[in-house]
C-alpha positions in Angstrom: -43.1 28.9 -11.9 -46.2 27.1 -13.2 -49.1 25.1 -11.4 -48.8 21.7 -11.4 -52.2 19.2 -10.6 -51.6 15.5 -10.1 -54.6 13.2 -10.6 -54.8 9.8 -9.1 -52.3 11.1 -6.4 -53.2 8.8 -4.2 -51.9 6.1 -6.2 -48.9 4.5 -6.2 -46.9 6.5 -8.9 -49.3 9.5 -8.1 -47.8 9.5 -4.2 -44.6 9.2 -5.6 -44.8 12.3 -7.9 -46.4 14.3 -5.4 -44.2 13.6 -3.1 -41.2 14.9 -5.8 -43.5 18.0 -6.5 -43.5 18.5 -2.9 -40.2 18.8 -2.3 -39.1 20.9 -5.3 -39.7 25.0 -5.5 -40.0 25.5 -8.5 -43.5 25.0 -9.2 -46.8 24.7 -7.1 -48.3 21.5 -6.7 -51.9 20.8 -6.3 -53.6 17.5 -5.9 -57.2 16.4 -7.8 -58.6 13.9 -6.0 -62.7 12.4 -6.1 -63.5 12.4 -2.6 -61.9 14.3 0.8 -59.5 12.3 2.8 -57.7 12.7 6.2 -54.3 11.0 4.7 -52.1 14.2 4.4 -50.0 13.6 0.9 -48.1 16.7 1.4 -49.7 19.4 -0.9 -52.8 20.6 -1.5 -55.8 18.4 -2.3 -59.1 19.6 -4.0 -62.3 17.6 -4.4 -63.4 17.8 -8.1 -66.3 16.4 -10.2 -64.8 14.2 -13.2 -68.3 13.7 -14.9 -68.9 17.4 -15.1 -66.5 19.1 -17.7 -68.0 22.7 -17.1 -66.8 22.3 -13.7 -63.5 20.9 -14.2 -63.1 23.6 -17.0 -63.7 26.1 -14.4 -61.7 24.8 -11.8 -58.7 24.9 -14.1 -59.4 28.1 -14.7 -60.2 29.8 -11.5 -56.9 27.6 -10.1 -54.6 28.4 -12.9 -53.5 25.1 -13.4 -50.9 25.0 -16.5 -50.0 21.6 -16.4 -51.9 18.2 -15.6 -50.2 15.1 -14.6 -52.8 11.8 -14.6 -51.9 9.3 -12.5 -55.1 6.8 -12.9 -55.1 3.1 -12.5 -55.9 1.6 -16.0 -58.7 0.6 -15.0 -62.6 1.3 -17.5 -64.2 3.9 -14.8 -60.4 6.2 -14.7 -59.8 6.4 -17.8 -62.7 5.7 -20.2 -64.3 8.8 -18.0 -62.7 10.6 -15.8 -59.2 11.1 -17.7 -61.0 11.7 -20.8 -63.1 14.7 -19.5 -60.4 15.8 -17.9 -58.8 16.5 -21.3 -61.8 17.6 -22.5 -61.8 20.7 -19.7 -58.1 21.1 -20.1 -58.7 21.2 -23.8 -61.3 24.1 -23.0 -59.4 26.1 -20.6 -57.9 29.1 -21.0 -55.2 28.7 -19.0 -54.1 24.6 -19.2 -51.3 24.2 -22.1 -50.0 20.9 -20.9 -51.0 17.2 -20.3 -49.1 14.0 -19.7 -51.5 11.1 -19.5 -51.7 8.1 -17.4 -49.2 5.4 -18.9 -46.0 5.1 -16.9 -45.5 1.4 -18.5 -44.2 0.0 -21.4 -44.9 1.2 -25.2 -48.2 -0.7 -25.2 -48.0 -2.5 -29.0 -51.1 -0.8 -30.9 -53.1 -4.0 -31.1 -52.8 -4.2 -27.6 -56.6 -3.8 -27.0 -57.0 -7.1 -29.0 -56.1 -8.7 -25.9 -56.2 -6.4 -22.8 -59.7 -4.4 -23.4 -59.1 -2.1 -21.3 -56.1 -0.4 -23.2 -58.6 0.7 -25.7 -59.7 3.8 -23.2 -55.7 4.5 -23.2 -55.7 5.0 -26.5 -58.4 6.5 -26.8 -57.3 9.3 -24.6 -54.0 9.6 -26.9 -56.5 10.1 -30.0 -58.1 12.6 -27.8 -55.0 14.8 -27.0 -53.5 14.3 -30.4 -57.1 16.0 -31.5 -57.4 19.2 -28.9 -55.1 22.0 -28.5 -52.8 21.2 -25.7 -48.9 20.1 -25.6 -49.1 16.7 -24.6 -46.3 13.5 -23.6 -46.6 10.2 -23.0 -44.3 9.0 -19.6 -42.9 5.5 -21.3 -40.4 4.5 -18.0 -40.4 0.4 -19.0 -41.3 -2.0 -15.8 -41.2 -1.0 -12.5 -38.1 -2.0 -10.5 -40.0 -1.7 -7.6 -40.9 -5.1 -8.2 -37.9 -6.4 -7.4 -37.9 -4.6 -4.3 -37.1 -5.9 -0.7 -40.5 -5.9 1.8 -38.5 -3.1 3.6 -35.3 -0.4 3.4 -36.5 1.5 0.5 -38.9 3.6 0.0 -41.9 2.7 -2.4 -45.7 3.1 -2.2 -45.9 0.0 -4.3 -47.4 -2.8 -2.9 -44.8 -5.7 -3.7 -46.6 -7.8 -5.8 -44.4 -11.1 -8.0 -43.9 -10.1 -11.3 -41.5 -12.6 -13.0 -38.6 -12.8 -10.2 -39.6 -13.8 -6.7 -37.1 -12.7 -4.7 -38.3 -13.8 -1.6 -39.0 -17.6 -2.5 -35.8 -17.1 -5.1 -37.9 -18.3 -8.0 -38.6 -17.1 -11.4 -40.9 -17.6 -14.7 -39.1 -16.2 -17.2 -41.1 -15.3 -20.4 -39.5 -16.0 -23.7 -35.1 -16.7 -23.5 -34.6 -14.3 -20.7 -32.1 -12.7 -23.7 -34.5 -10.0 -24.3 -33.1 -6.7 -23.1 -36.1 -4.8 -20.9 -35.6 -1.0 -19.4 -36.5 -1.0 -15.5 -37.1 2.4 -13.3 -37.5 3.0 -9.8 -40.9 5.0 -9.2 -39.6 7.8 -7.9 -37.1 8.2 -10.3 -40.1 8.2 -12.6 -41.4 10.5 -10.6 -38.2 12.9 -10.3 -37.8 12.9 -14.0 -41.4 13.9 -15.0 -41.1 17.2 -12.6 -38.1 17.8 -14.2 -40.0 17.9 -17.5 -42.2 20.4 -17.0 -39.0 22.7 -17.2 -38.8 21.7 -20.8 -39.7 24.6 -22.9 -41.1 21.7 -25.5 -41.8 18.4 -25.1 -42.1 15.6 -27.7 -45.0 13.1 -27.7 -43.1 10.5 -25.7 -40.9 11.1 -22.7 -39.0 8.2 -21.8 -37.2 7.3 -19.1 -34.6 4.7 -18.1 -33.5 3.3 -14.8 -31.4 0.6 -16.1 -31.6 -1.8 -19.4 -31.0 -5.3 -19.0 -32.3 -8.6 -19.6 -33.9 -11.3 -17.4 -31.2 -13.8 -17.4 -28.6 -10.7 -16.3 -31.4 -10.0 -13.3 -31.4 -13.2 -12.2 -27.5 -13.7 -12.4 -27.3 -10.2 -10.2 -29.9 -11.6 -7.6 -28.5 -15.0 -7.0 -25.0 -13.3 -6.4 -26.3 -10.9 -4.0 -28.3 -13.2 -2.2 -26.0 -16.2 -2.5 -28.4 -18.6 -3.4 -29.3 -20.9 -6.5 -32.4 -19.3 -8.0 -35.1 -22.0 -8.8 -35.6 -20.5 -12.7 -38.5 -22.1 -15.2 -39.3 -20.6 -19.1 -42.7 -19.3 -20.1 -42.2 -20.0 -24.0 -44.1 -17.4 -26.4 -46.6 -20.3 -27.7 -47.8 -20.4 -23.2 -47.9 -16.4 -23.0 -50.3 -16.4 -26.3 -52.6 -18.8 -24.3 -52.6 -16.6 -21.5 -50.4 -18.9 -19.4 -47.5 -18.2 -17.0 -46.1 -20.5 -14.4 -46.8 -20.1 -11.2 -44.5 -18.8 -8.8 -44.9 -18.7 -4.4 -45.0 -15.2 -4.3 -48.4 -15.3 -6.7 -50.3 -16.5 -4.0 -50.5 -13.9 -1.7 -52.2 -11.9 -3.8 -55.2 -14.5 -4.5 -57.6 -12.9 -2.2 -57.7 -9.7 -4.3 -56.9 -11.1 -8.0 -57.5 -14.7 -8.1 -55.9 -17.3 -9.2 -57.9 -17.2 -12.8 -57.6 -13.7 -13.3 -54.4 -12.8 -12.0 -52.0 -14.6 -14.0 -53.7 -14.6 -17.5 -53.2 -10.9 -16.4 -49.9 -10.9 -15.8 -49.2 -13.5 -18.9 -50.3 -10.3 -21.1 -47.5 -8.2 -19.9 -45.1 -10.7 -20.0 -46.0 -12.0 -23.4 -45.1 -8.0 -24.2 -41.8 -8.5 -22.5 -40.6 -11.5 -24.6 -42.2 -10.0 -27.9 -39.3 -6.9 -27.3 -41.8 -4.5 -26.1 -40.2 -3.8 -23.0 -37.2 -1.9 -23.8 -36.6 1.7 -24.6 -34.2 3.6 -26.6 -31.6 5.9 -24.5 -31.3 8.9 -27.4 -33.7 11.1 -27.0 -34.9 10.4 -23.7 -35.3 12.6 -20.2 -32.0 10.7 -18.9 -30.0 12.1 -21.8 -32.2 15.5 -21.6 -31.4 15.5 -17.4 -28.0 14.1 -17.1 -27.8 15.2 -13.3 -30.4 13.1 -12.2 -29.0 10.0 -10.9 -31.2 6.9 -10.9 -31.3 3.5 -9.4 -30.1 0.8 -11.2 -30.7 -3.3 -10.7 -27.3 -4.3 -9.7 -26.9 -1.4 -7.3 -30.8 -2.4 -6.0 -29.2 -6.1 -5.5 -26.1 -5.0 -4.7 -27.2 -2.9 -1.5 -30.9 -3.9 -1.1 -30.4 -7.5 -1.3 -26.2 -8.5 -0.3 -26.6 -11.1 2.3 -23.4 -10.3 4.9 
């Protein structure tokens, strides 16, 4: 038994994990968190100071924390400080060996930062690890099918914002053909997966993980027959996603008031530029679904197939 600490477990994929780490025995769970809250998340919580490494250091130590999961938001403040002195105390402790960083996404292409900034503190806290002393893997679980999700009957902390498919207004934007096969994972089979690592005597530098691999066009085909309805299905061509353009779909809207309209689909155009360029996919050999053949995950057609069947 080792001592697991989430960071960022209030977040979407951080809730999920701690709620996997909370339901295991095998190892103790802890929860870092920046200020006290009254939300109960199911294990421990301690307030710590990410812009004091001597403290974090010492925190580690006194709390014998082996391994740190980071769950952060990409966002500059998480990562850019407060991941990256949180490998810096790791890196000084005497008792942390592990880290897996905040990523839980595609394998972000290296010039990535060319076009989404705020990757560069990402990789910059790879170069960090790859430079201290500490075993360290990066979680590479594809897009989340949460997405896809219905607004109720399965459990997700995500918030159910339109990426691509709109399953409620049975529209899509496709970028590129739709023939591009893409890997898709529930979170908390993310989440189940990543506990399951830290049984691994090793681990390689990338841990990935695989709900189901399929492409767009095979999504849509699996929603419209569950639903039994004619999806309304446009192309975003590579030449739009390079302007930073994606069509716009109903379920885009509802999240104007906290990402408008100008920043939230040049966003999303990124990501789905990623997609069609064959970044989205990930190879089976080698990963923790070949490593943990018992754990069973959800896959698209059974999310359409029981989530979604009209009748």
């Amino acid at each position: 038994m080792v001592k697991v600490a989430i960071a960022g477990g209030s977040g979407v994929l951080g809730r999920s994990l701690v709620d996997v780490l909370a339901n295991q025995s095998k190892h103790e769970g802890i929860i870092l968190t920046r200020k006290a809250s009254d939300v109960e998340l199911g294990l421990p919580s301690f307030v710590v100071n990410y812009d004091d490494v001597a403290s974090l250091t010492k925190f580690l130590d006194e709390n014998k924390v082996d391994t740190i999961i980071s769950a952060f938001g990409i966002n500059k403040t998480s990562l850019s400080r407060s991941q990256n002195n949180l490998i810096k105390a790791a890196d000084a402790s005497s008792v942390t060996r592990r880290f897996i960083p905040s990523s839980f996404a595609i394998k972000y292409p290296e010039d990535g930062p060319a076009i989404l900034p705020l990757l560069q503190s990402y990789f910059d806290s790879i170069e960090m690890l790859r430079n201290s002393g500490l075993e360290w893997a990066v979680v590479h679980n594809g897009t989340f099918l949460d997405y896809f999700f219905p607004p109720s009957g399965i459990k997700t902390y995500y918030n159910h914002g339109t990426l691509v498919v709109d399953m409620l207004n049975n529209s899509a934007a496709i970028p590129g053909t739709g023939d591009e096969v893409l890997a898709f994972t529930y979170t908390f089979d993310v989440a189940k997966f990543v506990i399951a690592a830290v049984d691994l005597e090793s681990w390689p530098t990338e841990l990935r993980i695989i709900g189901t691999r399929l492409t767009f066009n095979e999504l849509i085909e699996l929603a419209e027959k569950a639903k039994g309805k004619k999806f309304t299905v446009t192309y975003d061509n590579l030449d739009k996603l390079r302007r930073f353009e994606i069509s716009e779909l109903p379920g885009h809207e509802k999240d104007y008031p906290k990402f408008p309209k100008e920043v939230l689909l040049p966003f999303l155009s990124i990501f789905e530029r990623w997609m069609a360029e064959g970044h989205g996919d990930l190879e089976y050999r080698g990963s923790l679904n070949e490593m943990f053949p018992d754990i069973e995950t959800l896959t698209a057609q059974e999310l359409m197939e029981v989530y979604w069947k009209v009748g």
